[in-house]
Each structure stands twice: as C-alpha cells, then as structure tokens.
N, C-alpha and C positions, 0 to 999 in steps of 0.2 A: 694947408690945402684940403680942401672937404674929399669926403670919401669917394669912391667908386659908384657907390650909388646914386652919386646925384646926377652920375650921365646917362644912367643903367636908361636904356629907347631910348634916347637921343637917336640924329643923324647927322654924319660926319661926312665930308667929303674930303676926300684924301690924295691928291695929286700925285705920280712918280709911286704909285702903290706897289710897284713890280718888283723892285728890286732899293735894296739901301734905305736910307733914312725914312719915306715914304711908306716902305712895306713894315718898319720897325714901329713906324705911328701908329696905321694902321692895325697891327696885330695889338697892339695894348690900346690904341681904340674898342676892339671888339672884347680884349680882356674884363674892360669895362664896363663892358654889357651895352655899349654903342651898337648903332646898325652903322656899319661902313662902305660908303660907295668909292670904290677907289678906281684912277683913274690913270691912264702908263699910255707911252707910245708904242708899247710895242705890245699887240694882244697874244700874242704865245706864252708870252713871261705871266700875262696878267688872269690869264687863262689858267695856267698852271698854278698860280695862288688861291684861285677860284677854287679849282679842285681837290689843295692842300685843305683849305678851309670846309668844304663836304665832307670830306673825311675826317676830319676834327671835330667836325658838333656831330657825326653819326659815333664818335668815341664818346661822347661827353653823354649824351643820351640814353 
C-alpha cells in the first residue's frame, strides 16, 4: 500500500463521521493529511467532532 502521502490534499467524504466506524475513518483520513468532509444524522455529536478536531490542529500548530 503506498504511503500517506499520496492522499496528503485529497478530499474525502465520509458518512456516519460522528460516532464508530465512520469517525474511526475519518480521523486517519485526516491522519493522512486528507481534508475530510464528514457527514452524521445527528449534528450535536458531529459538531462536537468538529470542535475535538479545532482543538487538535491548534495543538499540532
């Protein structure tokens, strides 16, 4: 399987991103230097990912 950086900018869209399999993608989507659009029924949960992720690249920065 080729590196991480052959997705590094890509964009992903990512279904059920809130919670389980979906938010597990998702976060080693973006591991991999993807931009990820994720996408949940329920916007509290997907909201609250939004905001775990803010606070994640303001650490990494």
């Amino acid at each position: 399987m080729p590196g991480p950086g052959r997705w590094r900018g890509r964009v992903a869209l990512v279904t059920g991103a809130s919670a389980g399999i979906g938010a597990a993608v998702a976060v080693e989507l973006v591991r991999c230097g993807m931009k990820v659009v994720g996408c949940a029924r329920d916007v509290g949960r997907i909201q609250v990912c939004s905001e775990v992720k803010i606070q994640f690249l303001q650490r990494v920065t």
